[in-house]
N, C-alpha and C positions, 0 to 999 in steps of 0.2 A: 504493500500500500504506500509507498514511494516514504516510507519511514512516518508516515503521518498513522497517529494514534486511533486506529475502529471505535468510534461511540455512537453505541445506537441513538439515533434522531430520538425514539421515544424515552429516554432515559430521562426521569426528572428528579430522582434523589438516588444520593451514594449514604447509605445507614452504617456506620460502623458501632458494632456492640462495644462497650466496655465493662472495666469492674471482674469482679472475682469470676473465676471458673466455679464449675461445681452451682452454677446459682441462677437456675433456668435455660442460660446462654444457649445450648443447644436445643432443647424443647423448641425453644421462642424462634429460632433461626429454623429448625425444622418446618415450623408451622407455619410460620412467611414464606416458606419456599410452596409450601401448596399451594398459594396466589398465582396465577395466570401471566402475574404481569412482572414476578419478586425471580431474582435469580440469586444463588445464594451460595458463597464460596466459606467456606471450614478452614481456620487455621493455615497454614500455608505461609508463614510471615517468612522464613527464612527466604522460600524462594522468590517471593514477590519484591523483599527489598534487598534481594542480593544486587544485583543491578542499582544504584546512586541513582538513576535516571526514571526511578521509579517510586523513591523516596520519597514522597512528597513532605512527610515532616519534617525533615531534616535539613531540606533545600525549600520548602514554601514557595514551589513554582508550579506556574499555571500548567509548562508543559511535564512535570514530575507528576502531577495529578491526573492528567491525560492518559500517561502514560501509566500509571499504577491503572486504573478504570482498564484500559484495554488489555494489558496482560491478566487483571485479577479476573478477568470474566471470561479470559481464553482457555483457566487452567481451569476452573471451577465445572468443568462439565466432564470431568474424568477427575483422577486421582484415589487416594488408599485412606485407612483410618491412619490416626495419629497426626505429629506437627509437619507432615508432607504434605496431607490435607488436600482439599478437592472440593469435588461436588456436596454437598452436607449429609447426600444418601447414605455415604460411606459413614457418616459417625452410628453412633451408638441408639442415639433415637430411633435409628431408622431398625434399631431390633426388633422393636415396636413391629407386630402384625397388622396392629391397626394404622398406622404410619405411613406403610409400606401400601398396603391397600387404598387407602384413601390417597394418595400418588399416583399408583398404579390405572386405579379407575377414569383417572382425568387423563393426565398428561403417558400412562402409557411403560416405555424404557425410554422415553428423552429425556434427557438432563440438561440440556438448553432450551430456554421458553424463547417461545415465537417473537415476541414484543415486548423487551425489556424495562419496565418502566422506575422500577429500583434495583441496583445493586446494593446486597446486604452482605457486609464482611462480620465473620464471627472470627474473634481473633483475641477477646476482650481484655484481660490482663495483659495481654505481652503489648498488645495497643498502651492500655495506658498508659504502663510502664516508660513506652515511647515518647510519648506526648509529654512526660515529665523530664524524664533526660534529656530531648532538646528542649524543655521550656517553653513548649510549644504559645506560641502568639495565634489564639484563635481568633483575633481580630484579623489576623493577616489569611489566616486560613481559610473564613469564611469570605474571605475576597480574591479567592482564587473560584470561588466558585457560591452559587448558590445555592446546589445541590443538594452540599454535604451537610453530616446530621448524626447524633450520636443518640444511642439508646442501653439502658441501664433496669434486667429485670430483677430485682429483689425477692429472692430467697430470705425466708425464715434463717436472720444469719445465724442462728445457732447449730441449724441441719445443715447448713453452707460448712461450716467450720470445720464439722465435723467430718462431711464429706470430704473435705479436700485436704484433710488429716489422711482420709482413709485412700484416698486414689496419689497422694505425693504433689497435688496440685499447690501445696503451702509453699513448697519452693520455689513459688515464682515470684512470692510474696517480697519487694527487693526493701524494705523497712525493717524487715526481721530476723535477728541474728541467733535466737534461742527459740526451734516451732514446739509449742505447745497447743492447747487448744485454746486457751484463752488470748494469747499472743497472735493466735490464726483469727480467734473471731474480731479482739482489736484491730487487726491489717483489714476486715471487709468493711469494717465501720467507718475507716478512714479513707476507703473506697470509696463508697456511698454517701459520705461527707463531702468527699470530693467535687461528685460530681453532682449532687444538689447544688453546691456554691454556682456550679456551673447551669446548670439550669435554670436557675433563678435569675441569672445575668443576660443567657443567651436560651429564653423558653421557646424559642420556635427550631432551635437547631440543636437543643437535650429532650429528653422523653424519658422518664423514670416511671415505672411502676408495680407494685407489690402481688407477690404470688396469687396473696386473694383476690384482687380485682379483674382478674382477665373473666371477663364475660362479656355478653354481645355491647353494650354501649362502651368498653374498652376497645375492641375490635374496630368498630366505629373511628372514634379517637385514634387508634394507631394507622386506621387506613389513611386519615386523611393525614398525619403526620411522613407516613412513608411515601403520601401523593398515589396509593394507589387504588385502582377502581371498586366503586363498590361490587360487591359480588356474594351470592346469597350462597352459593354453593360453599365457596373459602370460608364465610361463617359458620357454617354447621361444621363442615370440617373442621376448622380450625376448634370449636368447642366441644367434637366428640374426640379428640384427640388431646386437649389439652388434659393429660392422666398427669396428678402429682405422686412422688412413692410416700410412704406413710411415715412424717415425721422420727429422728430418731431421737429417744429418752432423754431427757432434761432434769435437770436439781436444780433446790432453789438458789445452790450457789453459784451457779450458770447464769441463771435470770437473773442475782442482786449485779453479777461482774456485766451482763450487758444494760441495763439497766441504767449504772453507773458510768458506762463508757458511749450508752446514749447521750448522757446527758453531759457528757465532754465532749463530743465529738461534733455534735447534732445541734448547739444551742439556737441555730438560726433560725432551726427547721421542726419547732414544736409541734407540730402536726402532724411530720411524719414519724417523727420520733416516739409520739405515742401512737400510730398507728403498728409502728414495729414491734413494740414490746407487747401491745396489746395480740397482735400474731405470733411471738413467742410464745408468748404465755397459754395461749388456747389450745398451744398443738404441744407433742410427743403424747 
């Protein structure tokens, strides 16, 4: 293509996940990919920014951005589980019978959609991660483009914590020199601190939202945040599919330690902060 960057004409937002692993990220990307119009690429950071020219955080350029878009949407329709990453089919959602079927029934064995109208990168911690160690200026970023847009689903961080004790995902954690469990659920809370600061400043290009609330008038809200079409079919699906696993066991010295590091971490955001603990608290 004489070195010029393929972006589909229909493309109107580029979503990248952020925040902790282990904490919907894949469900939630799963479930966008069953949209008609959502193409949706797994992990894969190494080789999308092995290449400088594709970097866009680190250079803030209109054609680094171009270019990440046309390579991340070239790999995303093949690839393998794990950080080599690909199509989202290959993750572990896609164990899910019901997952697999409700895909299958629409779009078939394609893994590229017809008429691209969001690209969604799941990538979420090792993104942040990024965004912090160049210091990322989303003032400059979001004037490479208008596209782009971040999204943040909340996990019950105390089954997050746990989880990502259990799978080795705390290692990515780059704040923490000693993983514990409480040291783990500290690192998502400052996560999640993070990027409320950030949505608060910039609410049309952040989306936060908590494990409970995904229901159809969510659905709603996130189509039109992703720009993409309404469609009654992705709603059913998307709501017979969204399966949570069954909280795991909690004490109350779990809930006084998040509790207390809500109320450090979170002071801006009293609303959410007692939506959080009040979803702690209800589950295991």
């Amino acid at each position: 293509m004489n070195g010029v960057p393929f972006l589909p004409s229909s493309l109107k937002t580029v979503c990248i996940m952020l925040g902790p692993y282990r904490n919907l990220t894949t469900l939630t990307a799963s479930i966008a990919f069953l949209h008609p119009g959502c193409q949706v690429l797994n992990h894969a950071m190494d080789r999308v920014f092995a290449d400088e020219s594709r970097n866009f955080i680190s250079t803030c350029s209109e054609s680094a951005f171009h270019n990440f878009i046309s390579y991340a949407l070239s790999i995303s329709d093949s690839g393998e589980r794990g950080d080599h990453g690909g199509s989202i089919t290959f993750s572990h959602a896609f164990d899910s019978v019901l997952l697999r079927d409700a895909y299958a029934a629409r779009f078939g064995t394609s893994l590229m959609k017809k008429e691209i109208t969001c690209f969604f990168w799941k990538e979420s911690l090792r993104m942040s991660n990024a965004l912090k160690e160049n210091h990322a200026d989303f003032e400059k970023l979001f004037l490479l483009s208008p596209k782009l847009k971040f999204l943040l689903p909340i996990r019950d961080p105390l089954d997050a914590a746990v989880s990502n004790m259990k799978t080795k995902h705390h290692r990515l954690f780059k704040t923490i020199s000693e993983y514990s469990l409480t040291t783990v659920l500290d690192a998502i809370l400052s996560e999640i601190a993070w990027f409320l600061d950030l949505e608060s400043k910039y609410p049309r290009r952040f989306l936060s939202f908590l494990q409970n609330e995904f229901h159809p008038a969510f659905l709603d809200k996130l189509a039109s945040f992703l720009e993409i079409s309404e469609d009654s079919l992705w709603r059913k699906q998307a709501m017979d599919c969204y399966v949570m696993k069954p909280s795991y066991p909690r004490d109350e010295v779990l809930l006084k330690h998040l509790k207390a590091g809500l109320e450090e971490k979170l002071p801006e955001h009293p609303e959410m902060m007692e939506k959080i603990f009040r979803l702690a608290s209800s589950s295991g």
